[in-house]
C-alpha positions as CSV (number, residue, x, y, z in Angstrom):
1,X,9.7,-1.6,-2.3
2,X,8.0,0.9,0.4
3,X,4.1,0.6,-0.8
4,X,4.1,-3.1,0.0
5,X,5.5,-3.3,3.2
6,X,3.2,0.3,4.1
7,X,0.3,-1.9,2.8
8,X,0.7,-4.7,5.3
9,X,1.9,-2.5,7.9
10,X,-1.2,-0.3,7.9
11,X,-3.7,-3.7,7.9
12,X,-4.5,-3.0,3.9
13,X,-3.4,-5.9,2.8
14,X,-1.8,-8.9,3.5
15,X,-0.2,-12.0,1.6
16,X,-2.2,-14.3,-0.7
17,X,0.0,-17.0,-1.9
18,X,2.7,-15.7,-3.4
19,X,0.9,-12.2,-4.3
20,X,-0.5,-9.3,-1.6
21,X,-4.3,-8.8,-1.8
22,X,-6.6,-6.4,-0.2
23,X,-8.1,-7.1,3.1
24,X,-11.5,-6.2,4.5
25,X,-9.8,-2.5,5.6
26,X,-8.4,-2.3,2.1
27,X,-11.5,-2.9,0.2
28,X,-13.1,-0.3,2.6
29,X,-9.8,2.4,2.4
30,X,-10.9,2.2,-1.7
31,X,-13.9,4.2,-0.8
32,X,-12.3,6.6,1.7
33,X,-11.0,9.7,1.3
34,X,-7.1,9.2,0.2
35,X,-5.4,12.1,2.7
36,X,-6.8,10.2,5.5
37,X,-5.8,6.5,4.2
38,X,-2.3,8.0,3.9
39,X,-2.2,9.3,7.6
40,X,-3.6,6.8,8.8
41,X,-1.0,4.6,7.1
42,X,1.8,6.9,8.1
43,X,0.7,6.4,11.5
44,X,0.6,2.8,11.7
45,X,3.7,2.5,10.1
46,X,5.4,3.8,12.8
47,X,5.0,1.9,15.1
48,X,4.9,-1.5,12.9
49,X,7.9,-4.1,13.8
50,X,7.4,-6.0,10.2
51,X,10.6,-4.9,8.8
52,X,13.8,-2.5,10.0
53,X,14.1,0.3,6.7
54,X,17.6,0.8,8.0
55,X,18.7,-2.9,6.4
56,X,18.0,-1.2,3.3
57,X,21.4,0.3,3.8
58,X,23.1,-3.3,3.2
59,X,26.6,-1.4,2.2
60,X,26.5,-1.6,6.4
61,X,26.8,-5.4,7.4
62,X,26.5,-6.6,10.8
63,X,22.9,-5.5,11.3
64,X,21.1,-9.2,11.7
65,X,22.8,-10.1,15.2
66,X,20.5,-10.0,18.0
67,X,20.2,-6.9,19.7
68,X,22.4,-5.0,17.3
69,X,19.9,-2.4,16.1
70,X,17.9,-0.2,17.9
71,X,13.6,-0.5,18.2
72,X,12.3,0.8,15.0
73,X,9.2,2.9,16.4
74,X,11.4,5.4,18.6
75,X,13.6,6.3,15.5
76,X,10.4,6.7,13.0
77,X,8.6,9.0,15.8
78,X,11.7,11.4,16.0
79,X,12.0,11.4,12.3
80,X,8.1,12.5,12.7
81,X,8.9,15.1,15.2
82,X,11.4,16.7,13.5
83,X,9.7,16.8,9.9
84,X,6.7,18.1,11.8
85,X,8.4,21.0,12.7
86,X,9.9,21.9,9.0
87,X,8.0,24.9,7.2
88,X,5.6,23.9,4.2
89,X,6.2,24.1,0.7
90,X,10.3,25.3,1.4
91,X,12.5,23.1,0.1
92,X,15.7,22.2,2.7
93,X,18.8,20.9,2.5
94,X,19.1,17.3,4.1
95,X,22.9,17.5,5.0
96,X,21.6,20.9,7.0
97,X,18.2,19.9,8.5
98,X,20.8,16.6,9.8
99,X,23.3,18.8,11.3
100,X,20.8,20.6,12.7
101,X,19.3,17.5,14.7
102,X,23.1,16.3,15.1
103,X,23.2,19.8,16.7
104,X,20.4,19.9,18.7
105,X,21.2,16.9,20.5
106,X,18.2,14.9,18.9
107,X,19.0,11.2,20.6
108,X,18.1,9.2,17.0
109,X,19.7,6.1,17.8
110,X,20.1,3.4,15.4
111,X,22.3,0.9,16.8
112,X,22.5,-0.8,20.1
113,X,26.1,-2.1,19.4
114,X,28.0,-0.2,16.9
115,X,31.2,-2.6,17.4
116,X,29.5,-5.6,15.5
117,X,28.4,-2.9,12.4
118,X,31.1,-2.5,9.6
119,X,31.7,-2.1,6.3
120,X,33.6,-4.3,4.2
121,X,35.6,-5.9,6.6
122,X,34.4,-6.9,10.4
123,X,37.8,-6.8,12.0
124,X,38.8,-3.2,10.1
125,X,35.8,-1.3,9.5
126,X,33.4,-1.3,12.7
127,X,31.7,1.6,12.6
128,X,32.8,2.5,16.3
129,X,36.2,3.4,14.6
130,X,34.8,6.2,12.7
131,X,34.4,8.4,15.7
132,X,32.8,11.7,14.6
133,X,31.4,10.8,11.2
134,X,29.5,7.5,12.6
135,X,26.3,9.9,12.8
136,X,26.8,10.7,8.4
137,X,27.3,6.7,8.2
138,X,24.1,5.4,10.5
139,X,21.6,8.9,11.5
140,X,22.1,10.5,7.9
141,X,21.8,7.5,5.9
142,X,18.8,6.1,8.0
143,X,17.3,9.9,7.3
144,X,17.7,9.7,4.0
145,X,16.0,6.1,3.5
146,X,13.2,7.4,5.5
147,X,12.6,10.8,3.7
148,X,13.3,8.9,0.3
149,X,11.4,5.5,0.9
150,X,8.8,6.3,3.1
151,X,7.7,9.8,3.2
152,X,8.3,10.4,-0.4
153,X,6.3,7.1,-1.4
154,X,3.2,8.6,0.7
155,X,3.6,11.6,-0.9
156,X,4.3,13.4,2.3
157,X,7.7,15.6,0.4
158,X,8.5,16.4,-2.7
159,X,12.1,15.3,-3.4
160,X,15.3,16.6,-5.1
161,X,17.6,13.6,-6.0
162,X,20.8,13.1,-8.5
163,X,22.6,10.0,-8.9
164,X,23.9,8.7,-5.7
165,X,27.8,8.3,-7.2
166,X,29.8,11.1,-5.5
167,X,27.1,12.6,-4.5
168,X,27.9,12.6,-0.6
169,X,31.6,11.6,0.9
170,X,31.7,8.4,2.2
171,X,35.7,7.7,2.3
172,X,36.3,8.9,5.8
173,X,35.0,5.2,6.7
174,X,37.5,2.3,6.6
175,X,37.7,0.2,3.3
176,X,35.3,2.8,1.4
177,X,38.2,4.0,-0.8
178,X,37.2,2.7,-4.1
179,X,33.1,3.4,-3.3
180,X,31.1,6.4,-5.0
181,X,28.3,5.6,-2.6
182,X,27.3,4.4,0.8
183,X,23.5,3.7,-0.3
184,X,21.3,3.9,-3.0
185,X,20.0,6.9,-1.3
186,X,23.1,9.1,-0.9
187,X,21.4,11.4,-3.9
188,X,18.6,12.7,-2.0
189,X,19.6,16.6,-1.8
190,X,16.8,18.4,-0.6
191,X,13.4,18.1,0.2
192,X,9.6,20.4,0.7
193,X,7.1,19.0,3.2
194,X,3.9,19.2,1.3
195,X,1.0,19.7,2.4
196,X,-0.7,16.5,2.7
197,X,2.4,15.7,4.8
198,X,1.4,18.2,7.3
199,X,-1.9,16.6,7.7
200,X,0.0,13.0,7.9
201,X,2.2,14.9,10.7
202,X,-0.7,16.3,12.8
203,X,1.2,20.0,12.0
204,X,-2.5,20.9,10.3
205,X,-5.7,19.9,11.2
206,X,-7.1,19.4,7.7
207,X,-6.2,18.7,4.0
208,X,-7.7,20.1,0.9
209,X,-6.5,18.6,-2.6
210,X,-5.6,20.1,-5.2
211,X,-8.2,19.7,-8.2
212,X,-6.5,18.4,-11.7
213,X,-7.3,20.0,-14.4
214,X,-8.8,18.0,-17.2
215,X,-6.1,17.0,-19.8
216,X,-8.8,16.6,-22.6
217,X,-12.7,17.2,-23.6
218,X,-14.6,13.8,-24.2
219,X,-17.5,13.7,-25.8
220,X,-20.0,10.8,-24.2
221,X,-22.8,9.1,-26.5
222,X,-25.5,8.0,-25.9
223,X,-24.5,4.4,-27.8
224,X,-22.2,4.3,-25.2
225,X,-19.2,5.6,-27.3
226,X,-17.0,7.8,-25.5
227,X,-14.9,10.4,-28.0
228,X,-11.7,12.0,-27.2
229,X,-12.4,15.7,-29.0
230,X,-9.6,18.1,-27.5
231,X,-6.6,17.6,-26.2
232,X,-5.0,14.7,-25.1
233,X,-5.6,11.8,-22.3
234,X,-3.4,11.4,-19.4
235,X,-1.8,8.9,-18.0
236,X,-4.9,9.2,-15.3
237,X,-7.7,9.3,-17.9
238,X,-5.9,6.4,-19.7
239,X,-6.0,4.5,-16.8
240,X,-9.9,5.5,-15.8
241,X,-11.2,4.7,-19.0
242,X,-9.3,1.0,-18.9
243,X,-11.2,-0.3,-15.9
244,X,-14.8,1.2,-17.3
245,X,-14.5,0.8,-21.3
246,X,-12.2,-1.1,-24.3
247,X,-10.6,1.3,-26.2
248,X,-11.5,1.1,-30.0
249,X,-8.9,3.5,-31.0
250,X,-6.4,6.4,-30.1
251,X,-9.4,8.8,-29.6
252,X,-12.3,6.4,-29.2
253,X,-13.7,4.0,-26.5
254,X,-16.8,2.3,-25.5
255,X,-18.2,1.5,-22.2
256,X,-18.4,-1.8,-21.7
257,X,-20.4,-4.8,-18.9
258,X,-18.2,-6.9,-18.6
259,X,-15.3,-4.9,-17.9
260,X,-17.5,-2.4,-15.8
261,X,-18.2,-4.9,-13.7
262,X,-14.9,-6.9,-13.4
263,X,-13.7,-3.1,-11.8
264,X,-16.8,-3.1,-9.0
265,X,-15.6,-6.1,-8.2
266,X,-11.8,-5.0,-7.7
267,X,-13.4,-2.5,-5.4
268,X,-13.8,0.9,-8.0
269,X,-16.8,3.0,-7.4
270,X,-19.0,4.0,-10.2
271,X,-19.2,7.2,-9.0
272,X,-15.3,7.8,-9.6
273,X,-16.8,7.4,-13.5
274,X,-19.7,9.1,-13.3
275,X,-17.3,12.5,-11.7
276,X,-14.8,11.8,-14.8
277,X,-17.1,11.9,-17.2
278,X,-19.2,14.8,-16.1
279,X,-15.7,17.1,-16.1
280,X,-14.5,16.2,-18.9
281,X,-18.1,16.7,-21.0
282,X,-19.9,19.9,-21.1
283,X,-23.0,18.3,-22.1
284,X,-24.8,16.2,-19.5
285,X,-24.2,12.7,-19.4
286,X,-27.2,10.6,-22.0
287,X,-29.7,9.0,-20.0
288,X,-28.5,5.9,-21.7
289,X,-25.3,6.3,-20.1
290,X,-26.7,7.2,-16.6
291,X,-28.8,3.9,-17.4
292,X,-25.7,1.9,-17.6
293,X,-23.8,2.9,-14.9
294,X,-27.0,2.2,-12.6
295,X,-27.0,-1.0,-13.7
296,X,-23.7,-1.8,-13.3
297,X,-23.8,-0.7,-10.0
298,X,-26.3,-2.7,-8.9
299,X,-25.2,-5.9,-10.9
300,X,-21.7,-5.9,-10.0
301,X,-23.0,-6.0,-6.2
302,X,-25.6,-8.8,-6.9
303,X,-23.5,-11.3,-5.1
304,X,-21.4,-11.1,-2.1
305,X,-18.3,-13.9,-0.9
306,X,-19.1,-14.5,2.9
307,X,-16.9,-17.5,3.5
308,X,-14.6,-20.4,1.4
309,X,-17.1,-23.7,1.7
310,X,-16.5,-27.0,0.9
311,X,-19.0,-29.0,-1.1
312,X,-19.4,-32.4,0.3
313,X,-21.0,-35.7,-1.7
314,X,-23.3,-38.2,0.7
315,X,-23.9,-41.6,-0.8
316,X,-27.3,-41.3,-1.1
317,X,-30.3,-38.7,-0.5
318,X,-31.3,-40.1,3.0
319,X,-27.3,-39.7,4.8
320,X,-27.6,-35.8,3.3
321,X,-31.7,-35.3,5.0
322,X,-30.6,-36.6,8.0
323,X,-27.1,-34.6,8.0
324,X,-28.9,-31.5,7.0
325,X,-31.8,-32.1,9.7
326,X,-29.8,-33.2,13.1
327,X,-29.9,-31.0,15.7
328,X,-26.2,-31.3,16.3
329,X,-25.1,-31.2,12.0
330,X,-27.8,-28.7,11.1
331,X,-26.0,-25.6,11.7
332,X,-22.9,-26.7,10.2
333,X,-23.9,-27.1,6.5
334,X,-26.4,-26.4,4.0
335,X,-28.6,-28.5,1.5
336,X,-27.2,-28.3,-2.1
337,X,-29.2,-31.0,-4.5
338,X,-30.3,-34.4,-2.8
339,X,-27.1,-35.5,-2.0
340,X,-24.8,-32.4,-2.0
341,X,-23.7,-30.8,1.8
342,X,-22.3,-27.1,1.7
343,X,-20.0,-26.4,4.9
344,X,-18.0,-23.7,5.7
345,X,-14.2,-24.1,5.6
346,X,-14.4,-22.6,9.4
347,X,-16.8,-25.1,10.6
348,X,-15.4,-28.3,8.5
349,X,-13.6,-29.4,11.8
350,X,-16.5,-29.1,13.6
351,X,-18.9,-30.7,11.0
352,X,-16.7,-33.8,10.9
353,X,-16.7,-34.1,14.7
354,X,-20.1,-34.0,14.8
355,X,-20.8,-36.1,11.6
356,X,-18.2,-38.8,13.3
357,X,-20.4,-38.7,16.4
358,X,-23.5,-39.7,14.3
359,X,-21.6,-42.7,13.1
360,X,-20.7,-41.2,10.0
361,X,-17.2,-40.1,8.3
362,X,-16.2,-38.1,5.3
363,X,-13.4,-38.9,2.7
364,X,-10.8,-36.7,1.6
């Protein structure tokens, strides 16, 4: 569920009907290096207000009453603060690295009116009644979504979970007799800052990725016919080779237009192709090959979408030269045919203000 909502929280994407699609920043972020689209993600996440991560523990009712939970930013920047200070590539102990900020007196606040939050049953189980433990029922379990959902997600730790049944008390809390879990969390056990979430965490000042090693050898023709000669492709290579070529058979494929330029157009570089290949070939690529990529390249940019435009009809070629020519409708439309008008979705309000003016009007 995270990489949506990190999506539209860091201005990558946003809601196209009923499906997310890139914005302008996420057709760039394609082309940028990934370390920094992940901190710069992480950082805009933190202080977005589009959703509240802690309703993701729904075992805990009571949270959509106004003013019931605390602001979202303050908790995610001392969940920052204290994984910023954890040592790199050591796995720890969640239950310990909470006690410790229970210890240090580390104000993570979650709630603004722990009397209305309960579980099971709201005249019973408000969470004020659990006295002591109310930080393992709200900090812990808002820790743990964060490290699990968030962090995790964005590759920022490596985790250690199990099955979340039994794996951390939860029956000190009223009505929680008969429950093996509090959350879907409640499994996460440990977890090792990495080193890309050090970068994310300002705790280094640079990030160098680790280089895969090749999986297989390819062999790449110059009839365009790419062979699979050692080993065997990963799920990476797999997923390379379907956005450039159609695969013929287990250990064959062909590079192909079409598809090659269907992926420029989702945003893929040909260079990301042209690096894949060369590692995975010890001969240099064909000049037929270096040919096609070329002119993929260059084809798959040929055209560009500046705006959604509405094509509008005139009765007759002398309402579309005069439209086209006024001084006031000009720079509203373009000519398209004798009697065709192109207008820009953005300017069809003023277009039909201005075409009204002139005495004329446009049906729907």
């Amino acid at each position: 569920m995270a990489w949506p909502l990190l999506m539209q929280a860091g201005g990558l994407a946003q809601p196209t009907g009923t499906k997310l699609g890139l914005t302008a920043a996420g057709l760039k972020a394609v082309h940028a290096a990934p370390a920094d689209v992940v901190r710069d993600i992480w950082r805009t996440w933190l202080t977005s207000t589009l959703f509240d991560e802690f309703s993701r523990i729904d075992e805990i009712k009571g949270q959509k009453g106004k003013g019931r939970m605390s602001a979202t930013a303050p908790r995610r920047a001392i969940v920052g603060a204290a994984l910023r200070g954890c040592p790199v590539d050591t796995w720890i102990s969640v239950d310990e690295w909470s006690r410790h900020m229970r210890a240090e007196g580390i104000p993570l606040k979650i709630s603004d009116d722990i009397w209305n939050l309960y579980v099971c049953d709201p005249n019973y189980g408000p969470l004020a009644y659990a006295g002591a433990y109310s930080w393992d029922a709200l900090q812990l379990r808002y820790l743990l979504c964060v490290l699990f959902e968030y962090c995790a997600t964005l590759g920022m730790i490596d985790v250690a979970y199990r099955t979340p049944r039994n794996a951390r008390g939860c029956g000190h809390l009223w009505g929680t007799e008969d429950m093996t879990f509090l959350s879907r969390y409640d499994g996460l056990m440990y977890f090792r800052l990495t080193p890309l979430g050090a970068y994310c965490l300002g705790a280094s000042a640079s990030y160098t990725p680790v280089a895969a090693a090749a999986s297989c050898t390819l062999a790449v023709q110059a009839s365009l016919q790419i062979k699979v000669t050692q080993g065997a492709l990963s799920a990476d290579d797999r997923l390379m080779l379907d956005n450039w070529a159609l695969e013929q058979d287990a250990l064959n494929w062909r590079l192909d237009r079409e598809t090659a330029i269907a992926a420029i157009e989702r945003g893929h570089d040909v260079a990301q192709l042209a690096a894949f290949l060369r590692a995975r070939d010890s001969q240099p690529l064909p000049a037929q090959v270096e040919a096609f990529m070329r002119t993929c390249d260059k084809r798959g940019k040929a055209m560009k979408v500046l705006a959604p435009s509405l094509l509008i009809e005139c009765v007759d070629a002398d309402t579309a030269d005069l439209l086209a020519a006024h001084k006031d409708t000009a720079r509203l439309c373009m000519r398209a045919g004798q009697r065709h008008l192109v207008v820009r979705l953005d300017q069809e309000a003023k277009f039909r203000t201005a075409a009204r003016l002139l005495g004329y009007g446009i049906l729907a």
